[in-house]
N, C-alpha and C positions, 0 to 999 in steps of 0.2 A: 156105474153102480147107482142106484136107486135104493133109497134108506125110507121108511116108513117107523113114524114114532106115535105113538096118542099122545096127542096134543095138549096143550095145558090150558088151565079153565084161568079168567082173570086172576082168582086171586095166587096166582102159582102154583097151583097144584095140579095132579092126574086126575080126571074125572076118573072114575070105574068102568072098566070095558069089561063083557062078559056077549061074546058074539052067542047068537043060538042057532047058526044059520051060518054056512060058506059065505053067503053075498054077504054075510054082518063084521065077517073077518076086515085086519087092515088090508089084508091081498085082495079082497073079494071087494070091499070098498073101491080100493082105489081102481082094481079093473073095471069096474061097474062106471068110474067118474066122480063117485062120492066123496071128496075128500071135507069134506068136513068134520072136522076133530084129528083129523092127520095130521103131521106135519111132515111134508115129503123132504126130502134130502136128498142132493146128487152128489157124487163126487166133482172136484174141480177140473174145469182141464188146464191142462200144461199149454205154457207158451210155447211157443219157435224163439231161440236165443242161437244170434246169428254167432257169436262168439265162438259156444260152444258146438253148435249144428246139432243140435238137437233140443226135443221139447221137455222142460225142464218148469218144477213146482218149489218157489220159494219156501221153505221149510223152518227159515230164520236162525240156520244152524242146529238145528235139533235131529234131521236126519243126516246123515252124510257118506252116503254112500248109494250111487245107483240102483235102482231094483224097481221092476214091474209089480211088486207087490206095495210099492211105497203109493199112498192114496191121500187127499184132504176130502174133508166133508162138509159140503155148505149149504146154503139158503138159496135158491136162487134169486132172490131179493137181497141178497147182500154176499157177492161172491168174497168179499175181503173178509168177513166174519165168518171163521174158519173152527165149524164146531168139534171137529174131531179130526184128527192126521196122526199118519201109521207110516214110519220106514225105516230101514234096515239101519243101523249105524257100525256094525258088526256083521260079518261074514255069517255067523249063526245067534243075531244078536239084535231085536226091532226094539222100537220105540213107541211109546201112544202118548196123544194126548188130549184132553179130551174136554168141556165142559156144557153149563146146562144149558137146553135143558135134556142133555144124555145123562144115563148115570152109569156107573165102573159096570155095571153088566151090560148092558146095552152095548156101550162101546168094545168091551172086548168078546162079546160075540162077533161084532163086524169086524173084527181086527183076523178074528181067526177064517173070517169067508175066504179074507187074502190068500191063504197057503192051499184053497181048495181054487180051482179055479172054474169049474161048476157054478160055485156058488155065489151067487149076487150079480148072475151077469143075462138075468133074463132082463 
C-alpha cells in the first residue's frame, strides 16, 4: 500500500493545496515523479518468524489476532517509526493508531481501504 499526504512546511504546518489540473493532483504528482511536497508512505513488510512459520508484524500487543487486513504505515527512511497501524483484536472488532503528521481523518480513511480490497493496492 502506498500512502500519499501534503507535506508539511518547516514550520509544522500544511501548505495550501488546491490542484487545477490531474498532473497537479497528489496522484498525478506522484505518477508524473514529482514528489515534492508529498510525503509518500508504504506499508511495512512482515518478517519470516521461524517460530511461528510465518510472516508476522510486531504490533507491541496492540493487535492480536491474525488478519490480512492488519497493516503498519511507515517512512521509508525510518521503517521502525511506525506512523499509523490497523488490526483486528476482535473477530468483528480493529484497532487504529495513529500519529503526526496524519490526522484522525486521514488515518481512518486508510483504515477503511483495509475492508475494500480494491482499494490502495494499485
Amino acid at each position: 500500500m502506498t500512502v500519499l499526504l501534503i507535506g508539511m512546511t518547516r514550520n509544522g504546518e500544511r501548505p495550501e493545496f488546491r490542484p487545477e489540473t490531474d498532473a497537479q493532483t497528489l496522484i498525478g504528482k506522484f505518477k508524473n515523479g514529482d514528489h515534492r511536497d508529498i510525503l509518500v508512505l508504504h506499508n511495512k513488510s512482515p518478517q519470516w518468524n521461524e517460530e511461528t512459520q510465518s510472516y508476522v508484524l510486531n504490533f507491541n500487543g496492540r493487535v492480536t489476532l491474525a488478519s490480512v487486513k492488519n497493516f503498519q504505515i511507515v517512512h521509508d527512511n525510518d521503517l521502525d517509526y511506525i506512523i499509523m497501524q490497523f488490526g483486528r483484536v476482535e473477530e468483528d472488532t480493529f484497532t487504529m493508531d495513529f500519529m503526526y503528521p496524519m490526522c484522525p481523518l486521514q488515518a481512518f480513511a486508510i483504515a477503511l481501504t483495509s475492508f475494500d480490497a480494491k482499494l490502495a493496492c494499485e
